[in-house]
PQR file with spaces between the fields and no chain letter, atoms N, CA, C, O and H, PARSE charges and radii, in Angstrom:
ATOM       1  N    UNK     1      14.936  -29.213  -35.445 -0.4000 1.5000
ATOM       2  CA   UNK     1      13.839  -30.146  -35.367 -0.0000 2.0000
ATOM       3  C    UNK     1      12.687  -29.592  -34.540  0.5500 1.7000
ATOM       4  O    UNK     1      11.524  -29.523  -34.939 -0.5500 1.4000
ATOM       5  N    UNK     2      13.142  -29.194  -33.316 -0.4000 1.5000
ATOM       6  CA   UNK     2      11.957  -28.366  -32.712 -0.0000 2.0000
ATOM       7  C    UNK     2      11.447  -27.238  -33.476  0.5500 1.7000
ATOM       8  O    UNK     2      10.232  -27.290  -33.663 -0.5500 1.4000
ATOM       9  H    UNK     2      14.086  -29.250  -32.992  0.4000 1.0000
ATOM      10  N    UNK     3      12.128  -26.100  -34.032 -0.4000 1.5000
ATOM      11  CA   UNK     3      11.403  -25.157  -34.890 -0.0000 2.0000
ATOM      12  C    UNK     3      10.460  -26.198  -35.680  0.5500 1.7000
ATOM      13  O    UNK     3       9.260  -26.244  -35.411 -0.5500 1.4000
ATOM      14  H    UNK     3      13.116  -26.058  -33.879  0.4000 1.0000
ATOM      15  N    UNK     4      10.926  -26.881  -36.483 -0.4000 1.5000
ATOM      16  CA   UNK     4      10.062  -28.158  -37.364 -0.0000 2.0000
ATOM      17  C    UNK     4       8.520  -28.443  -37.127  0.5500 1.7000
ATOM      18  O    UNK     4       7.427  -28.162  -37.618 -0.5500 1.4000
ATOM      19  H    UNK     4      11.901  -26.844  -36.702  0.4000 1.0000
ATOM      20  N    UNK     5       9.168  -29.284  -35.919 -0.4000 1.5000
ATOM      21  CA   UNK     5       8.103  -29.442  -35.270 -0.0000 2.0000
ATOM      22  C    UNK     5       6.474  -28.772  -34.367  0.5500 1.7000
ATOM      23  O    UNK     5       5.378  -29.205  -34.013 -0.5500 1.4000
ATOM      24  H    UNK     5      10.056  -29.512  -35.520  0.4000 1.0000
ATOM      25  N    UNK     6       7.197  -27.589  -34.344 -0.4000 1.5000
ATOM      26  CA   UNK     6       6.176  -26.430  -33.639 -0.0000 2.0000
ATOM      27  C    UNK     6       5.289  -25.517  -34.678  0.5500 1.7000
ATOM      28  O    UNK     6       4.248  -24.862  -34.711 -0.5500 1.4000
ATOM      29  H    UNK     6       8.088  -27.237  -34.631  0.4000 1.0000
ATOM      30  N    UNK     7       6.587  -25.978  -35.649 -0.4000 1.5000
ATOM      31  CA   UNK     7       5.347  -25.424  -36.783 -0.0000 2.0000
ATOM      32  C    UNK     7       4.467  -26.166  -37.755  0.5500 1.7000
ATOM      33  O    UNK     7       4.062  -25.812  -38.863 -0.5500 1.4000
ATOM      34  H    UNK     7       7.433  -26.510  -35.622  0.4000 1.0000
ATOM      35  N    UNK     8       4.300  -27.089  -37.196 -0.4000 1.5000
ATOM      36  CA   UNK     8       3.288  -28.600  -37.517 -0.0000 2.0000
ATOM      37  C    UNK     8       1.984  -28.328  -36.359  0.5500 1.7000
ATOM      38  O    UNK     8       0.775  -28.401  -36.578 -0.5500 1.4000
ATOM      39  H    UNK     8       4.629  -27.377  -36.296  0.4000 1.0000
ATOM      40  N    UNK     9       2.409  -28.128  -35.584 -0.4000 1.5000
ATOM      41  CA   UNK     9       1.482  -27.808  -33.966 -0.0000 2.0000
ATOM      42  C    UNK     9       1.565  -27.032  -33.552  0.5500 1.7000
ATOM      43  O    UNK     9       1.708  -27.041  -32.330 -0.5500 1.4000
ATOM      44  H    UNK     9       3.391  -28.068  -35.406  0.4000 1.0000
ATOM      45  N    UNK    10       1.526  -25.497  -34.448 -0.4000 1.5000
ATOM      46  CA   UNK    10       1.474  -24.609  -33.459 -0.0000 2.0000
ATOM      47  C    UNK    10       0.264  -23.876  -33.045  0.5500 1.7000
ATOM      48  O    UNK    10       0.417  -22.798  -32.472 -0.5500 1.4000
ATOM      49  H    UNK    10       1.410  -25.490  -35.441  0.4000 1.0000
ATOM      50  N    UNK    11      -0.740  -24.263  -33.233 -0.4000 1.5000
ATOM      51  CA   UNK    11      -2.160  -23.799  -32.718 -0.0000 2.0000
ATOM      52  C    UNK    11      -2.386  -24.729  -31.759  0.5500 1.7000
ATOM      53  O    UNK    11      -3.461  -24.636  -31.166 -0.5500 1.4000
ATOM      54  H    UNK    11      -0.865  -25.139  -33.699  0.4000 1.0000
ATOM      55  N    UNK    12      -1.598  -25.656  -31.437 -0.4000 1.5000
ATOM      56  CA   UNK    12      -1.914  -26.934  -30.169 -0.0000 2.0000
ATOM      57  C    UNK    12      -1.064  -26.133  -28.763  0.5500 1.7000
ATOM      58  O    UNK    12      -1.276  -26.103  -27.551 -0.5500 1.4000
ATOM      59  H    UNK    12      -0.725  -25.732  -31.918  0.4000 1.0000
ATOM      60  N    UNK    13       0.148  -25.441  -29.828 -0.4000 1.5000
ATOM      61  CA   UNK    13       0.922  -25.158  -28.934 -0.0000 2.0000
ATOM      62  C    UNK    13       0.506  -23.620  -27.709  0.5500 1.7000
ATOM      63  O    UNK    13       0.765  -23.273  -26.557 -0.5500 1.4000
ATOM      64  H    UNK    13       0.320  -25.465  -30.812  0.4000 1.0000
ATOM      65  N    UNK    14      -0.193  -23.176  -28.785 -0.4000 1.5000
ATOM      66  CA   UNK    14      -0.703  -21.864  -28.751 -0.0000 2.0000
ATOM      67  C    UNK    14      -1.724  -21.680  -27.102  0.5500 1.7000
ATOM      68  O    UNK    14      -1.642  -20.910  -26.144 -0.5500 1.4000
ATOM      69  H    UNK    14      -0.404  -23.458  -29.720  0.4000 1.0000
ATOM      70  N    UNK    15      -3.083  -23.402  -27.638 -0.4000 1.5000
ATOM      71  CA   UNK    15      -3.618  -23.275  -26.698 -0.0000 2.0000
ATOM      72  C    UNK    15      -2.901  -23.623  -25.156  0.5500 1.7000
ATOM      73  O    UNK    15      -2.999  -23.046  -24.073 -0.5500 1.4000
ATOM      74  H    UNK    15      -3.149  -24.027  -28.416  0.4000 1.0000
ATOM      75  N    UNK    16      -1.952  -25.144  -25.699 -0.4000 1.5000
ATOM      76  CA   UNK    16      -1.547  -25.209  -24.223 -0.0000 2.0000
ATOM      77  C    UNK    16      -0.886  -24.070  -23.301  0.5500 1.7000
ATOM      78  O    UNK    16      -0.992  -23.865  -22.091 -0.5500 1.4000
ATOM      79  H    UNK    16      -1.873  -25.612  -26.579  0.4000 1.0000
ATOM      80  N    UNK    17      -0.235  -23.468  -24.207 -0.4000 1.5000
ATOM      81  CA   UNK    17       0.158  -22.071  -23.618 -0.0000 2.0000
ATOM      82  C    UNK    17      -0.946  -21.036  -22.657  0.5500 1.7000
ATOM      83  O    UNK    17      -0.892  -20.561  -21.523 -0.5500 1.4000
ATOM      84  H    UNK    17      -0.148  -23.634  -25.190  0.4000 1.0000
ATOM      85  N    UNK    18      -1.937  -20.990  -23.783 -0.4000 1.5000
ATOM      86  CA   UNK    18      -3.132  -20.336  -22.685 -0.0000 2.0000
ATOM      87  C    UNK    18      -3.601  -21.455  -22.182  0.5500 1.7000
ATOM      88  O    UNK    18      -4.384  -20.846  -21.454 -0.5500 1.4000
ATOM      89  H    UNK    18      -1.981  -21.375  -24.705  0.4000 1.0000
ATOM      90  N    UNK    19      -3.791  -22.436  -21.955 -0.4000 1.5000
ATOM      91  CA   UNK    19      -4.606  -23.283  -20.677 -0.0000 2.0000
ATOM      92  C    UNK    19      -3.263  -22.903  -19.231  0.5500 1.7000
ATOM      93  O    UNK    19      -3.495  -22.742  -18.033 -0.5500 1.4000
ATOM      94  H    UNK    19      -3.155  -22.930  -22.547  0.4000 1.0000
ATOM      95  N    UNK    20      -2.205  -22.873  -19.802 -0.4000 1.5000
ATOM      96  CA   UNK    20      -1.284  -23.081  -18.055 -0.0000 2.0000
ATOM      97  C    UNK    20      -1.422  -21.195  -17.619  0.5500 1.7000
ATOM      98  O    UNK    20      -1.544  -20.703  -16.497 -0.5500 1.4000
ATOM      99  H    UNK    20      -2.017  -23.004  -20.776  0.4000 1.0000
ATOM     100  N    UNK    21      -1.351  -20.552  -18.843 -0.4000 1.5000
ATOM     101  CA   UNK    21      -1.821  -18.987  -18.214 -0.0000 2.0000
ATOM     102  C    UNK    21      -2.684  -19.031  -17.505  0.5500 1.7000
ATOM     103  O    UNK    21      -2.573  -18.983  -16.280 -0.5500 1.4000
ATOM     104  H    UNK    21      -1.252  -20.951  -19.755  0.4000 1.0000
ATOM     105  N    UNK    22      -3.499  -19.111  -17.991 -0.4000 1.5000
ATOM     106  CA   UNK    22      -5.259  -18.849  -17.689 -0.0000 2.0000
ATOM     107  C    UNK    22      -5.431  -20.110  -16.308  0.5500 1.7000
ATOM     108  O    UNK    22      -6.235  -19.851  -15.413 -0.5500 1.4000
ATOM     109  H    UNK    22      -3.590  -19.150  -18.986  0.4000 1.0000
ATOM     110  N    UNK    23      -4.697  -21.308  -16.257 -0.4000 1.5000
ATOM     111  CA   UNK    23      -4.803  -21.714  -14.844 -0.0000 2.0000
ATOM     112  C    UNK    23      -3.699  -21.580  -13.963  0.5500 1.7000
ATOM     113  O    UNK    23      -3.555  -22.498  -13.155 -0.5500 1.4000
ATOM     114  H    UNK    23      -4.044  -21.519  -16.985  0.4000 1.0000
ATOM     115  N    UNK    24      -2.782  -20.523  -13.933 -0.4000 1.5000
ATOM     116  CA   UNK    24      -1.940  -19.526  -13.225 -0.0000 2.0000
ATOM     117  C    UNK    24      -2.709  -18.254  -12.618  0.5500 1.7000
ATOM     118  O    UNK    24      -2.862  -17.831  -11.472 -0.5500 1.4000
ATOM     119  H    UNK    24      -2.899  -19.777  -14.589  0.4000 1.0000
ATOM     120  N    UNK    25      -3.085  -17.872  -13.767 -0.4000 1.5000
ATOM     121  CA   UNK    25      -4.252  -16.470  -13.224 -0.0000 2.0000
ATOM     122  C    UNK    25      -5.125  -17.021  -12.174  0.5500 1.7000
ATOM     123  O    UNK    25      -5.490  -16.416  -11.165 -0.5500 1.4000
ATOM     124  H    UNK    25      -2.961  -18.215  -14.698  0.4000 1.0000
ATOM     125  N    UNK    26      -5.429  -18.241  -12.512 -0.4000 1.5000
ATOM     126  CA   UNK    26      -7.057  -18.163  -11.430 -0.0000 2.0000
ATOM     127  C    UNK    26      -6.848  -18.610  -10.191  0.5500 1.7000
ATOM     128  O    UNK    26      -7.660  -18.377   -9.295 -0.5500 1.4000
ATOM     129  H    UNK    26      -5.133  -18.733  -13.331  0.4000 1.0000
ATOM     130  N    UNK    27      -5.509  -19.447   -9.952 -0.4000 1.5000
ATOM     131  CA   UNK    27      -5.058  -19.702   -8.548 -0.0000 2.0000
ATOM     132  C    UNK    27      -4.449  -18.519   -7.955  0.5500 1.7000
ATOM     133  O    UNK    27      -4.474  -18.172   -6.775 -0.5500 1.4000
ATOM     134  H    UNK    27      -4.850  -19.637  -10.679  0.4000 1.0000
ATOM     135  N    UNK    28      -3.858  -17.911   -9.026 -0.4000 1.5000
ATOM     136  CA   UNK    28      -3.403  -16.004   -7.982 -0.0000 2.0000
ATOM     137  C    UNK    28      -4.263  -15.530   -7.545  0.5500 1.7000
ATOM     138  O    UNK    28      -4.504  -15.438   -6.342 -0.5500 1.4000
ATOM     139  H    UNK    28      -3.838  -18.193   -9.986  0.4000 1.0000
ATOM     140  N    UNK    29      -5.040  -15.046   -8.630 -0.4000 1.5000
ATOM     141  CA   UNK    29      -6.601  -14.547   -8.108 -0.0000 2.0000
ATOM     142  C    UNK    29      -7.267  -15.371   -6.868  0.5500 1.7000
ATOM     143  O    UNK    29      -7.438  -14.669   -5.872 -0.5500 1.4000
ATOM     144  H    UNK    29      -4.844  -15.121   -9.608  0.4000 1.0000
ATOM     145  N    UNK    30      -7.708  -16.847   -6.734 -0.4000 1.5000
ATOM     146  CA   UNK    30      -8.086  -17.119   -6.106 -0.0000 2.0000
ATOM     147  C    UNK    30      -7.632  -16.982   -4.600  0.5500 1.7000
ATOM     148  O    UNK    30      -8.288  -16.792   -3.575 -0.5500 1.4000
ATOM     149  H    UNK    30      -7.569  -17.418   -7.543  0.4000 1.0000
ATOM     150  N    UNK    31      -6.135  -17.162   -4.851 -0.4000 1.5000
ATOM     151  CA   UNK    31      -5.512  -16.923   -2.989 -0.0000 2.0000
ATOM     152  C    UNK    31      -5.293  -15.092   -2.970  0.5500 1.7000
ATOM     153  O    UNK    31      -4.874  -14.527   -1.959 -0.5500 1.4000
ATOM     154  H    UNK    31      -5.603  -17.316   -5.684  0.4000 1.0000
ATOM     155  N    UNK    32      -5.602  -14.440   -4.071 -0.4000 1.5000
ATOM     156  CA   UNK    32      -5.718  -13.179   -3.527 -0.0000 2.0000
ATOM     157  C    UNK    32      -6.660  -12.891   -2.745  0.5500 1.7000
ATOM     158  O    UNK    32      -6.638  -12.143   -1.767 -0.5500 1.4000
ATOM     159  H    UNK    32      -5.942  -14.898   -4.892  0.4000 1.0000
ATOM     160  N    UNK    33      -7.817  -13.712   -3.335 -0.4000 1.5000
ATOM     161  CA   UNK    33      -9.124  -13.355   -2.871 -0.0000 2.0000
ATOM     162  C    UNK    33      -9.256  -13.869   -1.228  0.5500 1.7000
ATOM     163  O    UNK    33      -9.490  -13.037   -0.351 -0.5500 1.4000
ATOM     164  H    UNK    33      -7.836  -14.319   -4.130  0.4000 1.0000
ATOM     165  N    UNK    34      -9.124  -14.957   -0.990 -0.4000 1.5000
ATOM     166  CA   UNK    34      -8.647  -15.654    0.261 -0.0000 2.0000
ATOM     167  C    UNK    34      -8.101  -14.486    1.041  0.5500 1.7000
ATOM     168  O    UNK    34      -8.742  -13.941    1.940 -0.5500 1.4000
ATOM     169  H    UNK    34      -8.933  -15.633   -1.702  0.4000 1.0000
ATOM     170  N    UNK    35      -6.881  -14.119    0.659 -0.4000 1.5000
ATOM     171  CA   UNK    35      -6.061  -13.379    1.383 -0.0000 2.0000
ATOM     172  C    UNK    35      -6.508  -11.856    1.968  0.5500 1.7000
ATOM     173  O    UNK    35      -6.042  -11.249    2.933 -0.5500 1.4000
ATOM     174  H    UNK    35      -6.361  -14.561   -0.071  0.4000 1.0000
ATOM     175  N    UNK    36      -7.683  -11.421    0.941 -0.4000 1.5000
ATOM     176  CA   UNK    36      -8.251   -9.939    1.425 -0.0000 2.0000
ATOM     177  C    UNK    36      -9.078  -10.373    2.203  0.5500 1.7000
ATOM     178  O    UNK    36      -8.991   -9.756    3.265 -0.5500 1.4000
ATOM     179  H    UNK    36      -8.061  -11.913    0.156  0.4000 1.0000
ATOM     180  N    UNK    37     -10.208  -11.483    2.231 -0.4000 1.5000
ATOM     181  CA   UNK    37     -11.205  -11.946    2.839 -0.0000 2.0000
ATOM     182  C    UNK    37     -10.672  -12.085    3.814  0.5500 1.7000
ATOM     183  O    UNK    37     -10.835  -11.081    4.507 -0.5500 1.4000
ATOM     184  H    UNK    37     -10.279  -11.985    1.369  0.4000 1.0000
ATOM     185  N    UNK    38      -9.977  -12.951    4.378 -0.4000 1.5000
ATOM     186  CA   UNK    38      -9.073  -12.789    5.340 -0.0000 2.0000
ATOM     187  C    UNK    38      -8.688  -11.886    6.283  0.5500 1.7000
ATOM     188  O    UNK    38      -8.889  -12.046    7.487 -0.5500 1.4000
ATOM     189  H    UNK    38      -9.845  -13.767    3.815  0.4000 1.0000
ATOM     190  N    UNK    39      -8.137  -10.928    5.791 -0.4000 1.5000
ATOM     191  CA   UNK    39      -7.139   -9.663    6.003 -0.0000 2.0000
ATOM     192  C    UNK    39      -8.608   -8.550    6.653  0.5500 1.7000
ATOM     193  O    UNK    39      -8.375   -7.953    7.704 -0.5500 1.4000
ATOM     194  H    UNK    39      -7.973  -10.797    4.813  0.4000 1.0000
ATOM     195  N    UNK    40      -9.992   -8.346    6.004 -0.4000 1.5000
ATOM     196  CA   UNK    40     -10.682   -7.968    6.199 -0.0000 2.0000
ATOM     197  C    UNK    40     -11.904   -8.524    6.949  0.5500 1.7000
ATOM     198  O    UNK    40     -12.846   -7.743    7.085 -0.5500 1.4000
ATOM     199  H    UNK    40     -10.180   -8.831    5.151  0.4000 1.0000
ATOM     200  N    UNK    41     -12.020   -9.755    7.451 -0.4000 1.5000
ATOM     201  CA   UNK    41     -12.729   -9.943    8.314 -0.0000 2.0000
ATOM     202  C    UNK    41     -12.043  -10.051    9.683  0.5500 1.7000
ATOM     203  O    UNK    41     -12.648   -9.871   10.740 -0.5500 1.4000
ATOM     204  H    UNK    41     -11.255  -10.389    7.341  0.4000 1.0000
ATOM     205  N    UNK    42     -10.582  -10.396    9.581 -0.4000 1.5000
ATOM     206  CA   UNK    42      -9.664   -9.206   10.888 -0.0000 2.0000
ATOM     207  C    UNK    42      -9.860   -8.345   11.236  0.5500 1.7000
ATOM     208  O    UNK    42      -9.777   -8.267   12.461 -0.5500 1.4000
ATOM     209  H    UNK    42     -10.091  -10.543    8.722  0.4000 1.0000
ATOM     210  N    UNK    43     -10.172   -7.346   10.644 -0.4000 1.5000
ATOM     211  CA   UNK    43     -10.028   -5.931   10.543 -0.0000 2.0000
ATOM     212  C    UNK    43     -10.985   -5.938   11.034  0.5500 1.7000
ATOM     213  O    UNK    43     -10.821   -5.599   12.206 -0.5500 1.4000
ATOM     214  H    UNK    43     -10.240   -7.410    9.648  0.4000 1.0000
ATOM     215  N    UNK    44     -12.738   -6.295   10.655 -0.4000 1.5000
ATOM     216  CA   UNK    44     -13.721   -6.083   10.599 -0.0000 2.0000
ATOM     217  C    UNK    44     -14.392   -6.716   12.101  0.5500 1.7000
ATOM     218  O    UNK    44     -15.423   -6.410   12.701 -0.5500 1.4000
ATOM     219  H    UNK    44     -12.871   -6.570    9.702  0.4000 1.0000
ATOM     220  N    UNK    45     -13.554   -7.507   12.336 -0.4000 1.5000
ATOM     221  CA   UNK    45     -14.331   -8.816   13.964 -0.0000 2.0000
ATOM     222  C    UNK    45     -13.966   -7.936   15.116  0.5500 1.7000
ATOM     223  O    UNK    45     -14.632   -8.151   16.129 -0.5500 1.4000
ATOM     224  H    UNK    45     -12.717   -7.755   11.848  0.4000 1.0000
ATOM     225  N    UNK    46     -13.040   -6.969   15.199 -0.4000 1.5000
ATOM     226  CA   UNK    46     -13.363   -6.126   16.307 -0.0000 2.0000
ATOM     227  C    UNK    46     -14.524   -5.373   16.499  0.5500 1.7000
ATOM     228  O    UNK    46     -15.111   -5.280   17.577 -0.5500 1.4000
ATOM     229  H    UNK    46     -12.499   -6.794   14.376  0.4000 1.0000
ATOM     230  N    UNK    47     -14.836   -4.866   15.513 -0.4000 1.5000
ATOM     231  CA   UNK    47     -16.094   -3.563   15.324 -0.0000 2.0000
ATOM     232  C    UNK    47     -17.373   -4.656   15.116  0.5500 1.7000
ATOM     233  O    UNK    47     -18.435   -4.040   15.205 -0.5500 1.4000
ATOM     234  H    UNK    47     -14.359   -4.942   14.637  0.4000 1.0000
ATOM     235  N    UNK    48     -17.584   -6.168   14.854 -0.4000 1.5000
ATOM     236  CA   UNK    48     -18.986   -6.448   14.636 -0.0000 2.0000
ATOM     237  C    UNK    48     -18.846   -7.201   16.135  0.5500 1.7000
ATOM     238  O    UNK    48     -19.842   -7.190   16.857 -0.5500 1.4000
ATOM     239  H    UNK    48     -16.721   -6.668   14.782  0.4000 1.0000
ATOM     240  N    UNK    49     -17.653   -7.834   16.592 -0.4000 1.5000
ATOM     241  CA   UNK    49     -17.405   -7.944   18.202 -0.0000 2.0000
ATOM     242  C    UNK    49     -18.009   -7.298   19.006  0.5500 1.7000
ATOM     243  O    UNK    49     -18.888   -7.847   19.670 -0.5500 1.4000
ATOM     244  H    UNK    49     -16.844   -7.843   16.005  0.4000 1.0000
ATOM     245  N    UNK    50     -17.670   -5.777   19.197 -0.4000 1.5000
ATOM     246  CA   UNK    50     -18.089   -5.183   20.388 -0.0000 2.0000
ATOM     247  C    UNK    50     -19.076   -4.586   20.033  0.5500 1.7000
ATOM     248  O    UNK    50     -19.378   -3.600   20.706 -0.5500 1.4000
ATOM     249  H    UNK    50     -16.956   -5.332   18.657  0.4000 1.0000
ATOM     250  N    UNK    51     -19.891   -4.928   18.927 -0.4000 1.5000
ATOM     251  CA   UNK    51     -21.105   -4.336   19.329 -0.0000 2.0000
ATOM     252  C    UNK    51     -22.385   -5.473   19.921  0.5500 1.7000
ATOM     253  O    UNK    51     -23.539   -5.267   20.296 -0.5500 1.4000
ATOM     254  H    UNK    51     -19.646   -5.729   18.381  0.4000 1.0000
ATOM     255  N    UNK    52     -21.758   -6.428   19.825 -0.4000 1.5000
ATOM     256  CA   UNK    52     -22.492   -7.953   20.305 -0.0000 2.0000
ATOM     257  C    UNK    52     -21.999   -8.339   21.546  0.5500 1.7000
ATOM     258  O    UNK    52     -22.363   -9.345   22.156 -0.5500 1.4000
ATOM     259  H    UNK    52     -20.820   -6.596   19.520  0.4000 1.0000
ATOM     260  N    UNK    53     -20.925   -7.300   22.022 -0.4000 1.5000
ATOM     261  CA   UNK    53     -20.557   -8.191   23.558 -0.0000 2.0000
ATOM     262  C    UNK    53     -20.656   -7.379   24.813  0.5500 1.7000
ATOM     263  O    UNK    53     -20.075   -6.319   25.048 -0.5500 1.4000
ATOM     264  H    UNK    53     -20.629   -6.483   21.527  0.4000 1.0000
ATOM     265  N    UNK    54     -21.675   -8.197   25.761 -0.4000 1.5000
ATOM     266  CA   UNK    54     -21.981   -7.576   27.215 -0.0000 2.0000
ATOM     267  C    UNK    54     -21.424   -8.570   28.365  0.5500 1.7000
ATOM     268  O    UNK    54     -21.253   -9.785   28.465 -0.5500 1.4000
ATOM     269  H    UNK    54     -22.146   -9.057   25.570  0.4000 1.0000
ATOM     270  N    UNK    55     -21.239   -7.492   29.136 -0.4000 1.5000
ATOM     271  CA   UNK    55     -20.319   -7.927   30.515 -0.0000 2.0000
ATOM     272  C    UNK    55     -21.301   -7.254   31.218  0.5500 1.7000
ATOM     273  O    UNK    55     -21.834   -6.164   31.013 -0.5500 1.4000
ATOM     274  H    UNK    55     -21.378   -6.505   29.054  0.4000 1.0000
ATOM     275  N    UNK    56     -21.521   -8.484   32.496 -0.4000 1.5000
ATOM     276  CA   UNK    56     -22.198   -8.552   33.526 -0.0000 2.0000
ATOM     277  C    UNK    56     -21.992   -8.694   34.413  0.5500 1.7000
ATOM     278  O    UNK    56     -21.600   -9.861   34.407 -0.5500 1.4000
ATOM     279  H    UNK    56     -21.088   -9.370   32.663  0.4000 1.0000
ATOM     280  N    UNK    57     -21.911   -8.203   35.800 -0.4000 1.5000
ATOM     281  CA   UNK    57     -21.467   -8.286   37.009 -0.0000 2.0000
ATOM     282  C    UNK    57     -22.034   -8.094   38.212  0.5500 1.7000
ATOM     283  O    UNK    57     -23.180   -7.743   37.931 -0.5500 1.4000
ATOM     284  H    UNK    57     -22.229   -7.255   35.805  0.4000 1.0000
ATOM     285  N    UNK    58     -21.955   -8.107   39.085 -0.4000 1.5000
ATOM     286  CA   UNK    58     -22.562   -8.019   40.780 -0.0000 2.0000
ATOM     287  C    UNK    58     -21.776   -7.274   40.991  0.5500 1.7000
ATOM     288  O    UNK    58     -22.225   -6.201   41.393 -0.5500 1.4000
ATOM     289  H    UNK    58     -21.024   -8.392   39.313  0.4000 1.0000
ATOM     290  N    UNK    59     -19.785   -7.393   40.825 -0.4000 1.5000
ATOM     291  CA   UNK    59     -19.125   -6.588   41.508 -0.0000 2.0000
ATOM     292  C    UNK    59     -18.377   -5.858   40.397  0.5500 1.7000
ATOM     293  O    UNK    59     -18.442   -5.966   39.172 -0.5500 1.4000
ATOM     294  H    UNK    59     -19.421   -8.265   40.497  0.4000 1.0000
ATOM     295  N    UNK    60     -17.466   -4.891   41.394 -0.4000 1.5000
ATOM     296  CA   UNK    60     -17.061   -3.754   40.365 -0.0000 2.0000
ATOM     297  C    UNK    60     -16.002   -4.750   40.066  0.5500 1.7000
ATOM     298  O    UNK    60     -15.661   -5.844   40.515 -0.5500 1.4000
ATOM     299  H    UNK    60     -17.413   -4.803   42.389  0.4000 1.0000
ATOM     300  N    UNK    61     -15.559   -3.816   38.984 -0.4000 1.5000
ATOM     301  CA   UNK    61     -14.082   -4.774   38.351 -0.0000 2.0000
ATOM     302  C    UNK    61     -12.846   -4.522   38.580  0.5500 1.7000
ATOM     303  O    UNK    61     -12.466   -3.394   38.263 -0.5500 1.4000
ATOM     304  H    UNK    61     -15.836   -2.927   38.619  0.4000 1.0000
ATOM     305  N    UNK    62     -11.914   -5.407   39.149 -0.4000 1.5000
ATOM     306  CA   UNK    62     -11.006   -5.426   39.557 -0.0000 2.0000
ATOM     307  C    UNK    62      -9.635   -4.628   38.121  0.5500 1.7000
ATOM     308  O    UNK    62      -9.964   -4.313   36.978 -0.5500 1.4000
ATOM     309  H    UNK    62     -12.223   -6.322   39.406  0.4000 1.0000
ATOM     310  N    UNK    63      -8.570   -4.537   38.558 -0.4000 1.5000
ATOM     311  CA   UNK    63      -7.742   -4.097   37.832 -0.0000 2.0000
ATOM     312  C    UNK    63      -7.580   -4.731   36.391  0.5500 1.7000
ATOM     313  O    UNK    63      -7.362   -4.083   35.368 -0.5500 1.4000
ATOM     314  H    UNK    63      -8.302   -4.793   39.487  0.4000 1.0000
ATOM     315  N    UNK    64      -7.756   -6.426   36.500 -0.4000 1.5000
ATOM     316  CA   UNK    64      -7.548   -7.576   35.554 -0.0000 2.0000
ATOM     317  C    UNK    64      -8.168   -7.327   34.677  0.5500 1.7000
ATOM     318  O    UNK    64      -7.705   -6.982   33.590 -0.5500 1.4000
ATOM     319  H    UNK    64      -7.934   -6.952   37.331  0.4000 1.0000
ATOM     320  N    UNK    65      -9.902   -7.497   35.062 -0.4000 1.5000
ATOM     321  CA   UNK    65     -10.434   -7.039   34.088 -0.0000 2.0000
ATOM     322  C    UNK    65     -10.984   -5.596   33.809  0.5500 1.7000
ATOM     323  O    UNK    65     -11.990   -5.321   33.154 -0.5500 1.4000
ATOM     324  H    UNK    65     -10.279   -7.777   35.945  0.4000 1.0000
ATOM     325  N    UNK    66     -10.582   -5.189   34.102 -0.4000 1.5000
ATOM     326  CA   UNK    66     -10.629   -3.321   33.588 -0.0000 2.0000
ATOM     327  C    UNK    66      -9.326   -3.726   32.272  0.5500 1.7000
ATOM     328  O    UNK    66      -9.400   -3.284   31.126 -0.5500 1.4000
ATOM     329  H    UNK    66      -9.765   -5.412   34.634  0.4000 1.0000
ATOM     330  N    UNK    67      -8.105   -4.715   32.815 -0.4000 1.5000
ATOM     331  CA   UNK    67      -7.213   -4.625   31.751 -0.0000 2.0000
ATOM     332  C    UNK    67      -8.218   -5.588   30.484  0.5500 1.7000
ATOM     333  O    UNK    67      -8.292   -5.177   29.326 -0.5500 1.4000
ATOM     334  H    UNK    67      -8.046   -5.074   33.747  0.4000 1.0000
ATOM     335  N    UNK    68      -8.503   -6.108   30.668 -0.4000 1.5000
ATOM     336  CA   UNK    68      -9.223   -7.200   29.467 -0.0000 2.0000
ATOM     337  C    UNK    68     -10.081   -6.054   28.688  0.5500 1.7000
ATOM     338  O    UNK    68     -10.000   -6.040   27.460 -0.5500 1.4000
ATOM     339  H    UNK    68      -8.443   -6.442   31.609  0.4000 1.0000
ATOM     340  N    UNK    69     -10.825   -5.180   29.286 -0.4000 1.5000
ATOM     341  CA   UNK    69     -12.098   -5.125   28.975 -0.0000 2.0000
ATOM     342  C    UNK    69     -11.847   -3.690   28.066  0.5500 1.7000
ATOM     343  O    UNK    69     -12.605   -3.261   27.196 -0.5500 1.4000
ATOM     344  H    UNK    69     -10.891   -5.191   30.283  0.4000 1.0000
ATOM     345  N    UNK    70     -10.662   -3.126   28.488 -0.4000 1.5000
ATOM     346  CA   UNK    70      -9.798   -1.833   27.544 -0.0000 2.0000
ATOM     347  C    UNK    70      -9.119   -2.600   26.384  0.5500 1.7000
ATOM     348  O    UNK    70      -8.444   -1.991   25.553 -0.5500 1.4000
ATOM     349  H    UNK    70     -10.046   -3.474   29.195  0.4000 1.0000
């Protein structure tokens, strides 16, 4: 009955098939994309960090921050 039936609808069947592909692909893709964006503005916030950050002082720096500041 199902063979039967699928071959009454099978260009219905065809598309629903590509609509759940094609909205499988675009949520992978999409949290891939997330996930490099991500992964690379990690990577990237040290190096646009220290070129935007100044330390100011009166006195010299103690051990603490000599550790922070390495």
């Amino acid at each position: 009955m199902a063979w039967r039936d699928s071959k009454a609808s099978f260009s219905r069947l065809l598309l629903f098939m590509a609509s759940i592909i094609l909205g499988i692909s675009a949520v992978v893709s999409i949290q891939s994309f997330s996930k490099n964006l991500k992964e690379n503005i990690a990577i990237q916030s040290k190096a646009l960090m220290g070129a935007d950050f100044v330390i100011d002082s009166d006195q010299p720096p103690n051990e603490k921050v000599m550790s922070i500041i390495d």
